[in-house]
C-alpha positions as CSV (number, residue, x, y, z in Angstrom):
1,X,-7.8,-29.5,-6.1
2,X,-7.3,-33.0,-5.7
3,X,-4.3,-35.1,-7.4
4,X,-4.5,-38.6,-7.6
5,X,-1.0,-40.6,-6.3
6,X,0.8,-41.5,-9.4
7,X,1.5,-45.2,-9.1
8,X,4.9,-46.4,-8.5
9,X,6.9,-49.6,-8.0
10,X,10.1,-50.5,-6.1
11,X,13.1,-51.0,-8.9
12,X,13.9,-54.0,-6.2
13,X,10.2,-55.1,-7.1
14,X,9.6,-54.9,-11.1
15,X,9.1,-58.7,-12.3
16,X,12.1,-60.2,-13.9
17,X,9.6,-61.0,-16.7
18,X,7.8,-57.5,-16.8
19,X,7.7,-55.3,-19.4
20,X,9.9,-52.2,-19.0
21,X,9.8,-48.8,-20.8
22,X,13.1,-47.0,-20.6
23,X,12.1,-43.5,-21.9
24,X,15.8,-41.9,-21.5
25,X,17.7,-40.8,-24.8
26,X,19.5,-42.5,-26.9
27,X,23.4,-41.7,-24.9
28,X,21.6,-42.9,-21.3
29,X,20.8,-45.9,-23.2
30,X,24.0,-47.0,-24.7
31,X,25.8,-46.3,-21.3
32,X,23.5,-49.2,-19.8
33,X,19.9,-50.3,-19.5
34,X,17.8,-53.3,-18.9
35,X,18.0,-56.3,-20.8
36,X,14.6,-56.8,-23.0
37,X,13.5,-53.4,-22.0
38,X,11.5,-51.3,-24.8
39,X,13.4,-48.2,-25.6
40,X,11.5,-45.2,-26.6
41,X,12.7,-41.7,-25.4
42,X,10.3,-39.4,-23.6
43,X,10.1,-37.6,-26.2
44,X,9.1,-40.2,-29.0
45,X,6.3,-41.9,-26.9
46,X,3.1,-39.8,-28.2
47,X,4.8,-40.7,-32.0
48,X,5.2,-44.5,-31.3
49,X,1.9,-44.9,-28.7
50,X,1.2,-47.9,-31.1
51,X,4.5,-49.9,-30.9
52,X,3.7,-49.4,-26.8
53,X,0.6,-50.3,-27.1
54,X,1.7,-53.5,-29.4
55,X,4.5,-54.2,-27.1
56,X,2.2,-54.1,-23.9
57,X,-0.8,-56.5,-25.3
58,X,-4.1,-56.5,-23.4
59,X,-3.9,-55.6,-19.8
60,X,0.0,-56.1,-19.1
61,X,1.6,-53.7,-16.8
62,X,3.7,-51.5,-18.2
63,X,7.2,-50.2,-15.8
64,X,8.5,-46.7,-16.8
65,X,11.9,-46.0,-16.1
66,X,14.2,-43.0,-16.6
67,X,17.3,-42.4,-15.0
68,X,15.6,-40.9,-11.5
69,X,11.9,-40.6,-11.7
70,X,11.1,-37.6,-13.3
71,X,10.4,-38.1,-16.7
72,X,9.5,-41.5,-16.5
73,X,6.5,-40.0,-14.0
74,X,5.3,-37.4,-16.6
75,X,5.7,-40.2,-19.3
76,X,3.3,-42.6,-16.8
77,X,1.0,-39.9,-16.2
78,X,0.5,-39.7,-20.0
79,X,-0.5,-43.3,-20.4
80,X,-2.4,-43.7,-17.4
81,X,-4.5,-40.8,-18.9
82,X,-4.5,-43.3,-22.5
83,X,-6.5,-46.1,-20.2
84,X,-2.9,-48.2,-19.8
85,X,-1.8,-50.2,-16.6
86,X,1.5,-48.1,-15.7
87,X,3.8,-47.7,-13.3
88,X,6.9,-45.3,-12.5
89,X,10.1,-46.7,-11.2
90,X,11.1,-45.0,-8.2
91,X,14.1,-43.8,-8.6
92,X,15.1,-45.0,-12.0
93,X,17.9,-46.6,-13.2
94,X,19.7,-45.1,-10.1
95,X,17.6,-47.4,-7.9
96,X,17.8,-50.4,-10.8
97,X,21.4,-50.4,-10.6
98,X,21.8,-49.5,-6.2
99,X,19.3,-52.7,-6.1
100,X,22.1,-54.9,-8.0
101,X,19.7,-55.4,-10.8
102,X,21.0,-56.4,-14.3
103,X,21.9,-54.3,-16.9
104,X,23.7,-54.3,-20.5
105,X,25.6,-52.1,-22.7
106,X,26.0,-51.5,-26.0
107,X,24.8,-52.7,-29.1
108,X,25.7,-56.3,-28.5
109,X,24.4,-56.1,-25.2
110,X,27.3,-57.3,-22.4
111,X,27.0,-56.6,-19.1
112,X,30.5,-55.6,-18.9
113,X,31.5,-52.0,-18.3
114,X,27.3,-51.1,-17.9
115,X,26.4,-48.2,-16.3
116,X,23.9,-45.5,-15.6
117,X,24.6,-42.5,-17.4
């Protein structure tokens, strides 16, 4: 049987002005996440395919991102089966955050006291 390579992306390499889908639950996200990143937990994405889908337009890439890899793969090979342009972030927001990328906390969204949960 023959698997195709799930496509992946650098965290050091997702555009500062890509769109990001952080699919890790609601505690993970309050700890820290990315700025302007769309927040739907793995287990919420079939539910809310259409605010994705909205959120993505026509042909924009769309970054998944969990806190290592492994839901945010299952979640991209879900929506690269739907006919969307997605990637996985290898290594999550453990790589984000080890490649000094930004992140926020909170409601209010500071940058102070962020981290990856």
């Amino acid at each position: 049987m023959h698997f195709a390579q799930l496509p992946q992306v650098e965290a050091a390499a997702v555009p500062a002005d890509g769109l990001l889908l952080d699919v890790r639950e609601d505690d993970e996200w309050a700890a820290g996440h990315v700025e302007g990143a769309l927040h739907i937990p793995m287990g919420q994405v079939v539910a809310r395919f259409d605010e994705l889908t909205a959120a993505a337009g026509e042909g924009q890439r769309v970054h998944v991102m969990c806190r290592v890899g492994g839901r945010s793969a299952q979640v991209t090979q879900y929506l690269v089966a739907q006919g969307l342009d997605a990637v996985n972030v290898d290594g999550g927001m453990l790589a984000w955050d080890a490649a000094g990328r930004p992140m926020v906390s909170g409601p209010d969204g500071t940058a102070e006291g962020a981290f990856v949960l």
